[in-house]
N, C-alpha and C positions, 0 to 999 in steps of 0.2 A: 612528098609530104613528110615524110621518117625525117628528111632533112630538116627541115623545119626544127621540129624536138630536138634533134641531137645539134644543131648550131645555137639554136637558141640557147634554149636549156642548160645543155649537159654539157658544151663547151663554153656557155657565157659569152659567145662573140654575136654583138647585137647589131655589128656593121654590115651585115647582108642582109635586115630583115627588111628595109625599103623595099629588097629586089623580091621578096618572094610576097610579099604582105602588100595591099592595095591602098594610098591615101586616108582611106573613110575607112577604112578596117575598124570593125564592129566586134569585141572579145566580151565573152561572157562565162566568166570562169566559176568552179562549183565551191568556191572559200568567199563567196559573196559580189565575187568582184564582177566589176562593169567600164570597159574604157570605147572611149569613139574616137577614130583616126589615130593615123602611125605613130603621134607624139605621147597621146594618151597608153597608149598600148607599151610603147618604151618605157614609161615611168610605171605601167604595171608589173614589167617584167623586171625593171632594175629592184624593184620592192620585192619583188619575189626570191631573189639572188641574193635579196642583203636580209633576209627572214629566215632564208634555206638556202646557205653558201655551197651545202655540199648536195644540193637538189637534182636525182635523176630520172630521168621521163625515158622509161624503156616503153618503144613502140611494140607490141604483142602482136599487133593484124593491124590490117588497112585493108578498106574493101570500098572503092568506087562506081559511081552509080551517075552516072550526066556530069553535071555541073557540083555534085558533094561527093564526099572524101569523107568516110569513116575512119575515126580511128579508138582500137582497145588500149590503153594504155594502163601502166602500170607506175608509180609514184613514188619513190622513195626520197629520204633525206634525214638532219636533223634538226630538231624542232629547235632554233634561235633565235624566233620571235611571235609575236600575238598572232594565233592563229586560231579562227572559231572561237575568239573570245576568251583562250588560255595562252596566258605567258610563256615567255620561253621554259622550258622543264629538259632542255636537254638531250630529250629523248631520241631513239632511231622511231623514225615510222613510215610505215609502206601501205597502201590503197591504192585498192583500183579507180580507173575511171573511164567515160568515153567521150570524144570530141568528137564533133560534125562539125566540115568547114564546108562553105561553101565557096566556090572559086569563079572566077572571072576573068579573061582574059590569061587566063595561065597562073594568075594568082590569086592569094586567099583573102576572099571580102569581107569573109566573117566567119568565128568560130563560136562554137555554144558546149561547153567540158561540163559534164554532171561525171562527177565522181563518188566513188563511197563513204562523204562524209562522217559519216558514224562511226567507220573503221578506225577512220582517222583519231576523233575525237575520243573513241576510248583509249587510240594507242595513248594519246596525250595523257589523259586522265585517270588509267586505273593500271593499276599492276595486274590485274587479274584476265585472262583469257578467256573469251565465249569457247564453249563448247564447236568443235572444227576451226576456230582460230588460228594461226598460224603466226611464229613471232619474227617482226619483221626483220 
């Protein structure tokens, strides 16, 4: 499952994701996004990579349970395009998140990512840090 993130992702090579990602793959990511089947899913991820060129998805834990696949992740990049409704600003910013995939046949039929939103959106929007904030 790590592999997933770090080919996807963090190496931007989109050519193995038929082998691990199921046809109807169902992704529901926590920046609003919604795609159905492997074609939808490619055009979420190529928008992701051309928003956040330098976008890294550090796995922290994975803990599996049957048929799902936990994962803690952790999100970095720089902010170079509309993202929760604010323009590109340039910035570094890092938030947490966590994915459930569930899997089938050896691969992933669908993922559901809630991550720390808020994190996010203040990195984007305020110079100023919450108290135990940490800068990204």
């Amino acid at each position: 499952m790590a592999g997933f993130w770090e080919q996807l992702f963090n190496q931007r090579d989109l050519s193995a994701v038929a082998s691990v990602v199921t046809d109807d793959l169902s992704w529901r990511g926590s920046l609003g996004t919604k795609s159905e089947g492997l074609d939808g899913f490619l055009d979420y991820a190529i928008a992701a990579q051309e928003a956040i060129p330098d976008l890294h998805i550090e796995v922290n834990e994975l803990i599996a349970a049957g048929d799902h696949v936990f994962a803690r992740l952790t999100l970095s990049g720089t902010h170079n395009g509309t993202l929760l409704g604010v323009t590109e600003t340039q910035r570094k910013f890092s938030y947490e998140a966590a994915a459930v995939h569930r899997c089938r046949g050896g691969r992933i039929e669908q993922v559901w990512v809630v991550g720390d939103t808020h994190a996010l959106y203040r990195q984007l929007t305020s110079d100023a840090l919450l108290p135990n904030e940490v800068e990204p």
